[in-house]
N, C-alpha and C positions, 0 to 999 in steps of 0.2 A: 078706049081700052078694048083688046081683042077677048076673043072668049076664053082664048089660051091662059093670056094673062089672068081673068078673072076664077079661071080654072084653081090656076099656080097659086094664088093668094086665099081661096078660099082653105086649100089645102096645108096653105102655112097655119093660118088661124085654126085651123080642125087640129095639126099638131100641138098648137098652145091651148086648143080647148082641152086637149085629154091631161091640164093641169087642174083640174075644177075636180076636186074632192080630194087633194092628195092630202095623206095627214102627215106628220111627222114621228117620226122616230127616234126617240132617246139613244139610240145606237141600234147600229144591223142587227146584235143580237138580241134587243128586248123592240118591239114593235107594238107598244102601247102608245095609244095617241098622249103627245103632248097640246095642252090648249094655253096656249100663251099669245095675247093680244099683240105683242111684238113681232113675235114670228107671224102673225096672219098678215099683218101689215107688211110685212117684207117681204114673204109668198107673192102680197096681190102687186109689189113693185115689180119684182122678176117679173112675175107672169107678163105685165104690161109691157116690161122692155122686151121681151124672146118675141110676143106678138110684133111688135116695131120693130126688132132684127129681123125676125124670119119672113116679115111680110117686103121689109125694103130689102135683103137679098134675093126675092124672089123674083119682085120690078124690076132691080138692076140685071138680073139673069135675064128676065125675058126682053129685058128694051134694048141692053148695050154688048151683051155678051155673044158674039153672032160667027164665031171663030176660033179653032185652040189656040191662035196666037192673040186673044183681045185678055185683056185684065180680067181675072174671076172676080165675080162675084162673092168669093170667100176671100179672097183678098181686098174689096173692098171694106167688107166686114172689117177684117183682123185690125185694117188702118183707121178706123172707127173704136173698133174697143180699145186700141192702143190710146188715143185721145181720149175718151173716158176714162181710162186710168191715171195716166198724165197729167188731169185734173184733179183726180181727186176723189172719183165720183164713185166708185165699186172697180171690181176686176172680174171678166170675163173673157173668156178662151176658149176659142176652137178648138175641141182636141176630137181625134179617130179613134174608132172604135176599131177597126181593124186591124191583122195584121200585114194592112200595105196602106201606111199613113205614108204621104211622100214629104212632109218635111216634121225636121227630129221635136223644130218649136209644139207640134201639134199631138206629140204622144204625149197620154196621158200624165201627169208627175207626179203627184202625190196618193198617199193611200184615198184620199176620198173621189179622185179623179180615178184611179183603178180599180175602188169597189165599183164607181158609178158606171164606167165601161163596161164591167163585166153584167150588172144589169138592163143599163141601156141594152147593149148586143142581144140578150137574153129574154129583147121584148118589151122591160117596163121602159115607158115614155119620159116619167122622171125617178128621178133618184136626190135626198136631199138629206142635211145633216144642219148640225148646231155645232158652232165651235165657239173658244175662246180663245183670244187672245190679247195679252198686253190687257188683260181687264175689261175690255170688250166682247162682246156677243155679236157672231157674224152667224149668216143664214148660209149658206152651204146649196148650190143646187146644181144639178146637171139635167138638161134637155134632148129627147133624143132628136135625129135630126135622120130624117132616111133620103132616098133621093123621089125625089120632087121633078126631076127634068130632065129631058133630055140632053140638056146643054151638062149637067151633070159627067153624062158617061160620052160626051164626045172629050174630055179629057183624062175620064178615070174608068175605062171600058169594061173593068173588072168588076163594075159594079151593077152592070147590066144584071135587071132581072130581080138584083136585091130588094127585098121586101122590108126586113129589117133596117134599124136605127145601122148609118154608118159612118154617123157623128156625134157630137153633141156641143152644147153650149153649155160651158161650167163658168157658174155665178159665183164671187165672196161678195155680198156684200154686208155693212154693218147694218144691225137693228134698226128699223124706223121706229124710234122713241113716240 
């Protein structure tokens, strides 16, 4: 393993460290911690999958990704969560915090991916909520994602320099009972 690489992975996990103390919020507008044994169990699942995303998008960037014309790294992602979904397993989506996402799949869609954007862009690292649906209790979360590489802005140049989140990863999944 190069020092580059060990560089880039330390850096993935430092973004999934700044999840360690997040609490939850009953809604954007009341921010009193909720303590519910469920939601912490479902925090610590996220948490461990975004470390396993962000750390094997980071490997695939540094190992295979060596040209604008070679497959992203974010596209190998997408074809990864697409299979987790497909199974069964949760739903997770790439989506851009910017205004120059270049494909329409990755804008944000719903209000909790557009509050979460506007806070990712704005600095916080996560953003998360509680929803229901169909009688179910799902965990709600967004990850920011900033650029990490150079391989990055050899295909998205406009993002040279960026310090800020200029993605994220948005999690539904159901409660671990």
């Amino acid at each position: 393993m190069t020092k580059g690489m060990k560089r880039k992975i330390v850096m993935a996990v430092a973004m999934v460290g700044g999840l360690a103390g997040v609490t939850l919020a009953a809604s954007a507008e009341n921010a009193a911690p909720i303590k519910d044994p469920e939601i912490e169990r479902t925090r610590q699942h996220i948490k461990m999958l975004d470390d396993v995303f962000k750390t094997a998008v980071v490997l695939i960037d540094e190992t295979y990704v060596k040209h604008p014309s070679d497959p992203s790294a974010a596209s190998a992602a997408k074809a990864l969560f697409a299979a987790m979904k497909k199974n069964g397993w949760y739903d997770v989506r790439l989506i851009g915090l910017t205004d120059k996402v270049g494909d329409p799949d990755d804008e944000p869609k719903d209000a909790f991916e557009k509050t979460a954007a506007k806070r990712l862009r704005g600095g916080e690292q996560v953003y998360e909520e509680v929803m229901e649906k169909d009688g179910k209790r799902y965990l709600r979360m967004a990850t920011g994602i900033p650029v990490v590489s150079e391989n990055c802005v050899m295909c998205h140049a406009h993002f040279k320099g960026d310090k800020g989140n200029i993605g994220a990863l948005s999690y539904t999944m159901p409660m671990v009972k």
